[in-house]
TIPAFI-106253 format. One record per atom (N, C-alpha, C): residue in one letter; x, y, z. Coordinates in steps of 0.001 Angstrom, whole numbers, plus 524288, in hexadecimal, padded with zeros to 5 digits. Example, Ala and Ser with C-alpha at 12.3 -4.5 7.8 and 13.67 -1.06 7.14 Angstrom:
REM residues 2
a833867E9C681E78
a8300C7EE6C81E78
a833907F31C81E78
s832327F73681BA8
s835667FBDC81BE4
s832648001E81EBE
END
This chain:
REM residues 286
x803447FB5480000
x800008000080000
x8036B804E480000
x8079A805C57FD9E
x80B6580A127FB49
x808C080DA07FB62
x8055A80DEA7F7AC
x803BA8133C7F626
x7FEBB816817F7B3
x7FC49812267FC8B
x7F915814DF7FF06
x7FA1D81A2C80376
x7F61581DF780415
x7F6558226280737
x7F6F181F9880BC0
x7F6C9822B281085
x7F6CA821E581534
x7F18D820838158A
x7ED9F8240C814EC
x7E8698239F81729
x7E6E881ECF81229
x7E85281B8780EC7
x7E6108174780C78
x7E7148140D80FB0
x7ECFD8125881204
x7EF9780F1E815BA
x7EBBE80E4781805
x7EB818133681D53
x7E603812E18214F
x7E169810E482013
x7DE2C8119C81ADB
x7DAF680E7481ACB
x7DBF68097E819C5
x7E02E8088B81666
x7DF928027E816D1
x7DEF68004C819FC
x7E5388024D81EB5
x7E5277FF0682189
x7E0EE7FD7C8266E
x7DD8D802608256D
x7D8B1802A382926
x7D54B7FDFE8276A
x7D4657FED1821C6
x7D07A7FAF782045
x7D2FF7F5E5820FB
x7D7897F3D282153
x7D9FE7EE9582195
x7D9DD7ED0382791
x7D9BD7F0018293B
x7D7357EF2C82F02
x7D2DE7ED2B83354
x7CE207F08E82E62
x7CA687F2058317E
x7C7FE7ECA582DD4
x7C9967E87C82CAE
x7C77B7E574828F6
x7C10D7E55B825F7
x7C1B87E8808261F
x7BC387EACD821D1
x7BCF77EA7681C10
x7B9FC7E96081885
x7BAFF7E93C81516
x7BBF27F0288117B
x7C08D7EEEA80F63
x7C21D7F49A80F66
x7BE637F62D8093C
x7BD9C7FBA880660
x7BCAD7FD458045A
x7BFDC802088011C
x7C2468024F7FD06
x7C59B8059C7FBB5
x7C545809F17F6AC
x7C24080F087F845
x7C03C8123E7F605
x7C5B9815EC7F1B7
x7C2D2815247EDEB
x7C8238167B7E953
x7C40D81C107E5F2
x7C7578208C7E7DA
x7C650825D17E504
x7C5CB8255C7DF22
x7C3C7829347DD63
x7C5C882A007D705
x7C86A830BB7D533
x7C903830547D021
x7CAC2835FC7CF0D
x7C85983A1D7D27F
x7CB2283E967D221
x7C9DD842947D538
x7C756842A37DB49
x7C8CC83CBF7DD82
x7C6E583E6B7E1D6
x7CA1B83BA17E6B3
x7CAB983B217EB0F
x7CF6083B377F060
x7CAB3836057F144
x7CFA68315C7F3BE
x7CCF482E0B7F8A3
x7C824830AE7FA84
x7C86D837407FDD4
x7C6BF839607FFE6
x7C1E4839167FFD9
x7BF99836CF7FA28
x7B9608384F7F819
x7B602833B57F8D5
x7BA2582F9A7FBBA
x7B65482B707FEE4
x7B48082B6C80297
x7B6418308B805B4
x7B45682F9980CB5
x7AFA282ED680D77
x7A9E18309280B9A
x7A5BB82DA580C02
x7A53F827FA80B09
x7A667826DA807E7
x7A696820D6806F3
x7AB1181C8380755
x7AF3281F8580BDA
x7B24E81BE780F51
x7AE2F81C6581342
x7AAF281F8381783
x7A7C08202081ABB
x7A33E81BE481A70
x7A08381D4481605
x79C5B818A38144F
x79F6F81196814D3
x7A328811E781243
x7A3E080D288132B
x7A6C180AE881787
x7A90180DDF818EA
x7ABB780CCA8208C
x7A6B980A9D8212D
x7A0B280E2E82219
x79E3B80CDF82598
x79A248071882303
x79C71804EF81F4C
x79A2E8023B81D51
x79CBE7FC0F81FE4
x7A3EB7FC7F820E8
x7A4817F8EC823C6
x7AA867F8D78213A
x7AB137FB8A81D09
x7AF257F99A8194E
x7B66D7FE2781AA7
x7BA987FC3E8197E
x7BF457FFBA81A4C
x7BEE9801FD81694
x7C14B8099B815E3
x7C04180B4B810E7
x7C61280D48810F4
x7C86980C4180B9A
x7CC7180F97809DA
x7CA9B8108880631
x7CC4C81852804CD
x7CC1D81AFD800C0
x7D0AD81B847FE11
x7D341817F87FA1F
x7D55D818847F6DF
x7D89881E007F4E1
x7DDD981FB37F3D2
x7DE40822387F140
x7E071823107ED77
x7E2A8825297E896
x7E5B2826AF7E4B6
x7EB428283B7E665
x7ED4D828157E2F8
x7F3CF827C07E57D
x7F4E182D207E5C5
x7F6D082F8F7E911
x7F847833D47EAF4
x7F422837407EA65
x7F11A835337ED13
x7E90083A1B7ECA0
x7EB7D83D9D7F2D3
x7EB09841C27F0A5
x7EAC7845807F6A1
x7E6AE843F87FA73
x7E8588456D7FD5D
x7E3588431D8053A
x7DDA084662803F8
x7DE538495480223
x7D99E84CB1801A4
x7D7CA850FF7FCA2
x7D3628518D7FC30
x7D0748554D7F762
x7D47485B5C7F74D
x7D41D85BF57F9E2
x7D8CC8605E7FAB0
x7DC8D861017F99D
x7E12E85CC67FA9C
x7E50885C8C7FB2C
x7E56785ABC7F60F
x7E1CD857997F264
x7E3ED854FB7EE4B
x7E06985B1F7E8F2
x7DE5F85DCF7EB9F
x7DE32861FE7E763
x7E1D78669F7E7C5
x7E5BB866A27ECE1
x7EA4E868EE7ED4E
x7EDEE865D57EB25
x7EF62864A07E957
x7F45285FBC7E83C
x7F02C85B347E39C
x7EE2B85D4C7DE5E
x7EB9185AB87DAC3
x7F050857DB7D942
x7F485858087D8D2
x7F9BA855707D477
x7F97E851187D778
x7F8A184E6D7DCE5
x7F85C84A187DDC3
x7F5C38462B7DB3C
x7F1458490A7D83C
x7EF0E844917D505
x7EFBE844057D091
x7F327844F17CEE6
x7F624845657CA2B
x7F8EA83EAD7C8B7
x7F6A283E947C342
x7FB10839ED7C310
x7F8CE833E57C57D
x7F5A1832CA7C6D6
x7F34482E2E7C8C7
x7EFA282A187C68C
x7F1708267A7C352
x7EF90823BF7C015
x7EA09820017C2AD
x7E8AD81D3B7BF95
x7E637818F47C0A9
x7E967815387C465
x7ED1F812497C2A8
x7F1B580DFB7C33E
x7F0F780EEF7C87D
x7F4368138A7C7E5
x7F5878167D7CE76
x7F2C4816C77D2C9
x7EE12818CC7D20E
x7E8A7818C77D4DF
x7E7E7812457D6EA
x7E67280E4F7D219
x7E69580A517D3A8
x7E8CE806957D707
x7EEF4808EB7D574
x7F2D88057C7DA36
x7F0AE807197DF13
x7F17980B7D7DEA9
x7F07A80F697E58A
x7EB2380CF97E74B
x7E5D380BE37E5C2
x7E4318099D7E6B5
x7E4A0805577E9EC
x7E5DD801167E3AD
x7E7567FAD27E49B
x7EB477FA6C7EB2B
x7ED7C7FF257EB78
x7F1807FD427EF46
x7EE177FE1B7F4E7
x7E9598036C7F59F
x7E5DA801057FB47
x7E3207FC887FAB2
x7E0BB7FA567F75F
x7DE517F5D37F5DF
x7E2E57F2B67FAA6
x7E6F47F0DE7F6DA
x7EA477EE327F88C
x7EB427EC027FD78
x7EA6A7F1877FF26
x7EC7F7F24480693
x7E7297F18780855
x7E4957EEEE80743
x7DFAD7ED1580927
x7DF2D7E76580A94
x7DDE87E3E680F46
x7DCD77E10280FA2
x7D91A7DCCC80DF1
x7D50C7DF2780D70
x7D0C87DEFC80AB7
x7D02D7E0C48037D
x7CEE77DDE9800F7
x7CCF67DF527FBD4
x7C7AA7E40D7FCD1
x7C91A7E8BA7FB99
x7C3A47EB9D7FCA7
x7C0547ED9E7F6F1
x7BCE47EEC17FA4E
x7B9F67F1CF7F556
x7BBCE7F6E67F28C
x7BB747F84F7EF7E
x7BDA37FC827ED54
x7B9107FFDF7EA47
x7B904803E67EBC2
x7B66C807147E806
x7B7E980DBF7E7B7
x7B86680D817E21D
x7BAB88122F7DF9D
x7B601816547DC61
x7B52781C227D9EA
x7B49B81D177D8A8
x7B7EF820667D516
x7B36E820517D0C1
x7B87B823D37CB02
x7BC4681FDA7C7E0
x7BF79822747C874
x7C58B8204B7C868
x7C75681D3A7CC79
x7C54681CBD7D0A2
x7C4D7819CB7D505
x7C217813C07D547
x7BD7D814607D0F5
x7BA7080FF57CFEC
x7BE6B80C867CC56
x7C07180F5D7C7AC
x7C40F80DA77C46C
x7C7E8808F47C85A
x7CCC080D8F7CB05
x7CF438095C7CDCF
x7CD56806957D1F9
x7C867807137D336
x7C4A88024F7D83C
x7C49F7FD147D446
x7C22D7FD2D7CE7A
x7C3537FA527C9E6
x7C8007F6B47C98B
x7CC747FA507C802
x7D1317F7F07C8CA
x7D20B7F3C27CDFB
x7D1CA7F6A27D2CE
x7D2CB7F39E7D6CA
x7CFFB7EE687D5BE
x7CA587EF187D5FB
x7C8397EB3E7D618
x7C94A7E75F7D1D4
x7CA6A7E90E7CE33
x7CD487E5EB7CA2A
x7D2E77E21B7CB5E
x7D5307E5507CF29
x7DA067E2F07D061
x7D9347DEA27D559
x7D5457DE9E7D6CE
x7D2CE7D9D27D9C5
x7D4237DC777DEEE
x7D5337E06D7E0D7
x7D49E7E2D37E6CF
x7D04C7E4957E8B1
x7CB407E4527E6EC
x7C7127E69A7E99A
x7C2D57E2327EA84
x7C0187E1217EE07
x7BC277DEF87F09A
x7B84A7DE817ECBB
x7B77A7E4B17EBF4
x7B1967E77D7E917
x7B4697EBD57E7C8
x7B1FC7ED037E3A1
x7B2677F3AE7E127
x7AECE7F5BF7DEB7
x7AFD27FB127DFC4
x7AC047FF437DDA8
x7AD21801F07DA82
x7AB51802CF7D746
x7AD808074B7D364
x7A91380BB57D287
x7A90A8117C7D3D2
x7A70B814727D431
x7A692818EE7CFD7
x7A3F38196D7CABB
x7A43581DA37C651
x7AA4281BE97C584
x7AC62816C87C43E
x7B0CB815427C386
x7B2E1817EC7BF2A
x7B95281B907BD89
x7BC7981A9A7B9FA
x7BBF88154C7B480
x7BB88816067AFD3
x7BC28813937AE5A
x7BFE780FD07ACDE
x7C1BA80B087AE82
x7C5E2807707AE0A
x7C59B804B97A7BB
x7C9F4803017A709
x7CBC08030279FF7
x7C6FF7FF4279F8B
x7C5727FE8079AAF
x7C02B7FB9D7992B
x7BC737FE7D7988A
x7BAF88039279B12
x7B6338058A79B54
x7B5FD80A8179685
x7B41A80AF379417
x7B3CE80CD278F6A
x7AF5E8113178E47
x7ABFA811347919A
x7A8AE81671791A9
x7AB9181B5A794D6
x7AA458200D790C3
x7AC4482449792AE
x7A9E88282479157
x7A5888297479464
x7A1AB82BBF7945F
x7A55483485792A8
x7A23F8369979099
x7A40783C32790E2
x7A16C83EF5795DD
x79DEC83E78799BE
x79F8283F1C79E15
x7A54B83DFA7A1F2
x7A5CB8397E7A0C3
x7A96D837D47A42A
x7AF6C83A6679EF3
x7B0CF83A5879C1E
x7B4B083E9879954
x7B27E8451779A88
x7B05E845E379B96
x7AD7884A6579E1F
x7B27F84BA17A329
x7AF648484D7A567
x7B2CE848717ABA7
x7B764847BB7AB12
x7BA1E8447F7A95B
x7BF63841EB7A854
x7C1B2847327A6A9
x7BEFC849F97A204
x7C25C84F287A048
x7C56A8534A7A2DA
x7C378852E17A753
x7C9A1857147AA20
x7CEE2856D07A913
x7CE16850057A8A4
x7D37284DE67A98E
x7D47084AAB7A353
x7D245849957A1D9
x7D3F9845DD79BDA
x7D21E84B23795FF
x7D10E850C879946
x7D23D8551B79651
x7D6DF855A879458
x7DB3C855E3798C2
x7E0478562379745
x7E3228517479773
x7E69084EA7792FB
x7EAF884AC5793FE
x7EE5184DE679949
x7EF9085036799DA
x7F481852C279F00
x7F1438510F7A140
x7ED4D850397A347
x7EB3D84F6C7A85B
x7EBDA849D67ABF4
x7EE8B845567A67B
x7EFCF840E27A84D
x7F19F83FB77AD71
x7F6F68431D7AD4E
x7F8DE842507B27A
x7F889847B37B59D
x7F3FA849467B730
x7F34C84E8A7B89F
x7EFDD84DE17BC91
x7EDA9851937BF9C
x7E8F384F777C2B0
x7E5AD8522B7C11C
x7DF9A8532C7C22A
x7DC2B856AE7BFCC
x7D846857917C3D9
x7D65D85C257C550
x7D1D185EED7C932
x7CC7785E787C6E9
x7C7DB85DCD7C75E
x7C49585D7E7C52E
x7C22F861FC7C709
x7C01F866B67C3CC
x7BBE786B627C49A
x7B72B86B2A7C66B
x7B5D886EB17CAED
x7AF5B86BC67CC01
x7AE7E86A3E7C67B
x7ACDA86DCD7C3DC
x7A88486A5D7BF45
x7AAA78666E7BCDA
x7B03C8643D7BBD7
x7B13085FDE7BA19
x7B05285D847BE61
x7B01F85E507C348
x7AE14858BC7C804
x7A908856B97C87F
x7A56685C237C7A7
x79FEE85BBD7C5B1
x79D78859D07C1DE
x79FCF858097BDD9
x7A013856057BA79
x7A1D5850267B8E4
x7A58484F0E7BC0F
x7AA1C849527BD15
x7A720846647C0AC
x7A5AC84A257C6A2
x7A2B1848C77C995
x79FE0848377CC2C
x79C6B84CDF7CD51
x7986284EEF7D039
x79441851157CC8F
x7944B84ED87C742
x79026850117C3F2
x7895284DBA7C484
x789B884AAB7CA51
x782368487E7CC92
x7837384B1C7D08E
x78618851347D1CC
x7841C850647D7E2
x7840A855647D792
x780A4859837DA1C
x78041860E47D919
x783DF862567DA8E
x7856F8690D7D840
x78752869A17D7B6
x78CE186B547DCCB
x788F986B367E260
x789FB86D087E693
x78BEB869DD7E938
x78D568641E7E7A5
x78EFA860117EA07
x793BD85ED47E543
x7942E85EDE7E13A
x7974D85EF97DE82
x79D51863277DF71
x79A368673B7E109
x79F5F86CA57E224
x7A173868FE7E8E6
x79DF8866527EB9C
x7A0B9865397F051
x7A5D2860F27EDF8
x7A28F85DA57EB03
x7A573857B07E9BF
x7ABA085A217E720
x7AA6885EC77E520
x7B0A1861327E26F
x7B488861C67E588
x7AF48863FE7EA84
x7B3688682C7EF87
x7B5E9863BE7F231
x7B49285F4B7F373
x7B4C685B947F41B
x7B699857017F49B
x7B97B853867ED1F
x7B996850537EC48
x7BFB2850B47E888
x7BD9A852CE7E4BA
x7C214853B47E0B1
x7C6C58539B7E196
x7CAED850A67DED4
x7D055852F57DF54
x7D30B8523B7DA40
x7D717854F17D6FE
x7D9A1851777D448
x7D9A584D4C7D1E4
x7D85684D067CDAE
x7DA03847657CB0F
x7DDB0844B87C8EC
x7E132840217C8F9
x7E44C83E827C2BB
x7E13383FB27BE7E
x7E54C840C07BAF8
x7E2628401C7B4DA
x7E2BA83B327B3DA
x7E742836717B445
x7E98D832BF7B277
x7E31182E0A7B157
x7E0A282CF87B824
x7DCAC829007B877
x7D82B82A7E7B26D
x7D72D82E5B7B1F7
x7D2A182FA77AE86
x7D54F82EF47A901
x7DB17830E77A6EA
x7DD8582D5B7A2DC
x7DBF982A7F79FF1
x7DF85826E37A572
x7DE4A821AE7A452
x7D84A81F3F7A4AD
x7D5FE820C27A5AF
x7D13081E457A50E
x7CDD68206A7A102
x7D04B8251479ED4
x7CED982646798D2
x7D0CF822EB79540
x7D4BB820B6795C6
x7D85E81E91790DD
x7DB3A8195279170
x7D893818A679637
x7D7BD81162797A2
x7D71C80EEE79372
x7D34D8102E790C6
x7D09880B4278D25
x7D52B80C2C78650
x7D68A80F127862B
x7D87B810807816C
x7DEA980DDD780B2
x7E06B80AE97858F
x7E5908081578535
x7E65B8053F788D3
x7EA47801DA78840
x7E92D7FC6378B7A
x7EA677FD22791BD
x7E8827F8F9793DD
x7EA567FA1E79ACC
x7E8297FEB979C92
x7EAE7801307A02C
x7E88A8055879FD0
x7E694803817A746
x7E7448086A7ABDC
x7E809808847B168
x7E1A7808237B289
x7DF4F809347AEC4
x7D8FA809857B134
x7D6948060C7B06C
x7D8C88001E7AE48
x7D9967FAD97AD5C
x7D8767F9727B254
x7D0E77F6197B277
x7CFC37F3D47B654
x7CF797EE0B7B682
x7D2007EACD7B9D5
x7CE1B7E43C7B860
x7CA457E2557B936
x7C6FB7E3647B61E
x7BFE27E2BB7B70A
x7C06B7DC297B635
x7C3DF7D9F87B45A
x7C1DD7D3D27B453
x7C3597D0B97B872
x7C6C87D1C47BE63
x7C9F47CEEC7C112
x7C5967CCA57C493
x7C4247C7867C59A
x7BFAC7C6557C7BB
x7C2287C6B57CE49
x7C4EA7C97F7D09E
x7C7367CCAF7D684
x7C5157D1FC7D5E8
x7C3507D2957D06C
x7C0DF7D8B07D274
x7BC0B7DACF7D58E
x7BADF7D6E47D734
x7B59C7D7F87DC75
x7B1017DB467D9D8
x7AD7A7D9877DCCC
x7A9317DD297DA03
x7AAE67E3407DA16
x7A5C07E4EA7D641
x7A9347EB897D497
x7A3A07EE487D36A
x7A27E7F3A27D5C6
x79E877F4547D553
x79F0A7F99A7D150
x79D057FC8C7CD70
x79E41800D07CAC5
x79827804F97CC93
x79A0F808A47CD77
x794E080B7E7D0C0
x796AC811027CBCE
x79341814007C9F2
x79298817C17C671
x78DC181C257C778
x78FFE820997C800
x78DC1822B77C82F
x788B5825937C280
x784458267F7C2DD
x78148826517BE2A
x7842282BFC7BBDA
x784E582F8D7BCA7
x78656835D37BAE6
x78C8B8361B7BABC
x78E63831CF7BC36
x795518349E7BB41
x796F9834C67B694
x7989483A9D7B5D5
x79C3083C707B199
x7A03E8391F7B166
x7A4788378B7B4B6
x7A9048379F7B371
x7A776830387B1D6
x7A59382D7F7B667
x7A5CB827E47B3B1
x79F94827727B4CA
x79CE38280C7AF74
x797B7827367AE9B
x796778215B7AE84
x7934F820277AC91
x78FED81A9F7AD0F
x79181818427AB12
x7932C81A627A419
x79405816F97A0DF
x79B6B813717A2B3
x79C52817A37A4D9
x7A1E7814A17A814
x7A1C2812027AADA
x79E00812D37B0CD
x79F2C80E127B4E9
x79CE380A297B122
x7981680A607AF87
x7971C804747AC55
x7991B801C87AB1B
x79AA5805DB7A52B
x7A007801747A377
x7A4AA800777A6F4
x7A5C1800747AAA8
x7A7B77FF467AF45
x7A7167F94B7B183
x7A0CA7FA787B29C
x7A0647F7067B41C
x79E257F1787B1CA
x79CC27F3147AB65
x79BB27EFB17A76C
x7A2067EC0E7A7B3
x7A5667EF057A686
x7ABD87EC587A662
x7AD637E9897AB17
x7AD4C7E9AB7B1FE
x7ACF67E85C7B5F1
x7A83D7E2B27B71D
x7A4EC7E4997B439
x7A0CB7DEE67B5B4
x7A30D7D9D67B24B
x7A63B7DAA47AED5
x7A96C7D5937AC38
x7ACF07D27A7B016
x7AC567D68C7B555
x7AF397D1EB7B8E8
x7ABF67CED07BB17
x7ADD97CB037BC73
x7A9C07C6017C0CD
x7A7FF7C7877C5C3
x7AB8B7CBD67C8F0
x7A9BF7CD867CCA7
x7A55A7D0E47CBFF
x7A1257D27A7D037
x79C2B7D6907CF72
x79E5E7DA3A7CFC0
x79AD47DEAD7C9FD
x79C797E0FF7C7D5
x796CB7E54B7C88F
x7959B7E8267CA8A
x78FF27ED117C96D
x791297F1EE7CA3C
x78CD07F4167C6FF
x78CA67FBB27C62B
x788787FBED7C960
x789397FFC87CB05
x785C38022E7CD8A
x786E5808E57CA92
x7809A80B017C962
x78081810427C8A7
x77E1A815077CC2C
x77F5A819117CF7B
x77DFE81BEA7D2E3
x77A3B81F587CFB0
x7761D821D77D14A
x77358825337CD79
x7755982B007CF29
x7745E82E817CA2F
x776A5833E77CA84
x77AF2835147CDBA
x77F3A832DA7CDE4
x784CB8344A7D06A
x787F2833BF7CBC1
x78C468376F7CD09
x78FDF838077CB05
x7957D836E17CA86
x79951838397CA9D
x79F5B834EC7CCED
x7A121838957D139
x79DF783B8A7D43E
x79F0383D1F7D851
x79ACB83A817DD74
x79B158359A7DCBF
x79793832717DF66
x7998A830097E318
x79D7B82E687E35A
x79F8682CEC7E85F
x7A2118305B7EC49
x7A218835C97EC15
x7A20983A347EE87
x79DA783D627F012
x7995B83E1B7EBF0
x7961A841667ECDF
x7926C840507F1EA
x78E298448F7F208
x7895A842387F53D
x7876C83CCD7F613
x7866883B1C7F046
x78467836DC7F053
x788A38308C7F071
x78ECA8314E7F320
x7918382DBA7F38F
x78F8B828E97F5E6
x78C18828D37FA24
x78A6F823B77FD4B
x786F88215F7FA5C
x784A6821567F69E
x780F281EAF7F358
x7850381A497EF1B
x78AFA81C437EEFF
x78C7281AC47EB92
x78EE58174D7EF3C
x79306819F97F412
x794EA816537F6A2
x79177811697F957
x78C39812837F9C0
x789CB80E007FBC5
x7898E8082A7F794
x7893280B0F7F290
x789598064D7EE7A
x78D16802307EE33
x7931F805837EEF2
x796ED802F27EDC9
x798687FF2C7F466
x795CC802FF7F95D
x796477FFBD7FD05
x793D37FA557FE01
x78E947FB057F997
x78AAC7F5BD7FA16
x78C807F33B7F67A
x790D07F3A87F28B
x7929A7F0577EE0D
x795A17ED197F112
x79AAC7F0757F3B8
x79D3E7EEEC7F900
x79D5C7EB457FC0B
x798287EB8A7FE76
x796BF7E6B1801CF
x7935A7E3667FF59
x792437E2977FA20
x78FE47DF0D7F870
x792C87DB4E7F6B6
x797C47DEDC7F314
x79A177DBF37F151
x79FF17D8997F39D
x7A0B97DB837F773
x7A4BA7D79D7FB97
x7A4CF7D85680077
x79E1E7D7CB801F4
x79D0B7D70E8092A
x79C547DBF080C5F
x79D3E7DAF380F6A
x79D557DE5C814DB
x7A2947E0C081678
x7A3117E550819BE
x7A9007E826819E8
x7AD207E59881BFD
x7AA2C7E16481FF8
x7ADCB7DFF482527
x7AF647DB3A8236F
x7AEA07D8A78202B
x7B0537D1BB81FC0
x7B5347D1E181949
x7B6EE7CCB381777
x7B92A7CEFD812E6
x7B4C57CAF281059
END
């Protein structure tokens, strides 16, 4: 566990402790560990250990990482993934995993690589195979796949490009909070590559949807998101159900990809908590 923070350590080693079955919440673009604390809360009290995942060198806080944006500079897929794969690792337990965004993407991966229990994938990133690309979702993407320089650059998103990316189901007065809020910096690199995945071989956003260790996998989509609309998680999860393990969508009505943050977050986290315990038990046993 090299390349974990201090405060990942602590949770592990909390959750390896407290023998609960752990749960390991994986961010996506533009947003900090930070944007799980409701739904590390929800699921503590559900029975389960929560680590929030982070990106390799993500600043401690919304603040600090919009003072110091060049930290997110430069951070691939690959990269993200290892950093990942490596709290997984330090886990006693095989846990559940669930990601949103770009987060769903590598929850995908993991679970592909046979480390997760159960997974979630939330308005998931599209992983190589998936071939719809809606002009909403190049809409959103455009901050950053506007400019080639932006590859290895980081990029701020403008209220109205956030309003737009992500707070496009929710008024307008809760949207200006979610900015004040949430946002930080992005890589350009993850969105790239997941533009230009499909156009050459291999390729980091390369998931294994066929490994029958990939545990059930649930794909949850929001009905209104710009950035990964319908026609994406689907085909998502059209490509994912070719595995033997259980494979279901679930669709949220009128939310957007600011759904696992917004107001309406516990409607979503309750889904993926009842996928959770359906699909591998209760918190306390393995």
């Amino acid at each position: 566990m090299t390349t974990l923070t201090a405060r990942e350590h602590a949770e592990v080693d909390a959750a390896n402790a407290s023998g609960r079955r752990p749960v390991v919440l994986v961010h996506g673009l533009w947003l900090l560990a930070s944007s799980w604390a409701p739904w590390r809360t929800h699921f503590e009290s559900a029975g389960y250990a929560v680590v929030a995942a982070e990106w390799p060198d993500d600043p401690t806080d919304v603040a600090a990482g919009r003072a110091h944006p060049e930290a997110f500079a430069g951070k691939s897929v690959g990269q993200i993934t290892d950093h990942v794969a490596d709290v997984v690792r330090g886990l006693h337990r095989r846990p559940v995993v669930i990601g949103h965004s770009f987060g769903g993407l590598i929850t995908q991966k993991i679970a592909g690589m046979g480390l997760a229990s159960a997974a979630v994938a939330i308005d998931p990133g599209p992983i190589k195979g998936v071939f719809q690309l809606p002009i909403s979702s190049l809409r959103a993407a455009f901050p950053v796949l506007g400019n080639p320089l932006n590859y290895r650059r980081q990029v701020m998103l403008s209220p109205a490009q956030f309003r737009f990316a992500f707070a496009n189901a929710v008024d307008a007065d809760e949207a200006d909070r979610l900015y004040e809020q949430f946002p930080v910096p992005g890589s350009g690199i993850p969105l790239f590559q997941a533009a230009f995945a499909n156009f050459r071989p291999g390729g980091q956003t390369a998931a294994d949807t066929r490994n029958p260790d990939r545990g059930p996998l649930l794909v949850i989509s929001g009905e209104k998101d710009n950035t990964v609309p319908h026609a994406i998680a689907l085909a998502t999860f059209e490509k994912q159900r070719r595995n033997p393990g259980i494979t279901e969508f679930h669709e949220v009505p009128g939310r957007g990809h600011s759904l696992v943050i917004d107001s309406g977050w516990r409607e979503v986290a309750d889904v993926a908590l009842e996928f959770a315990q359906r699909s591998v038990g209760g918190s306390d046993r393995p």
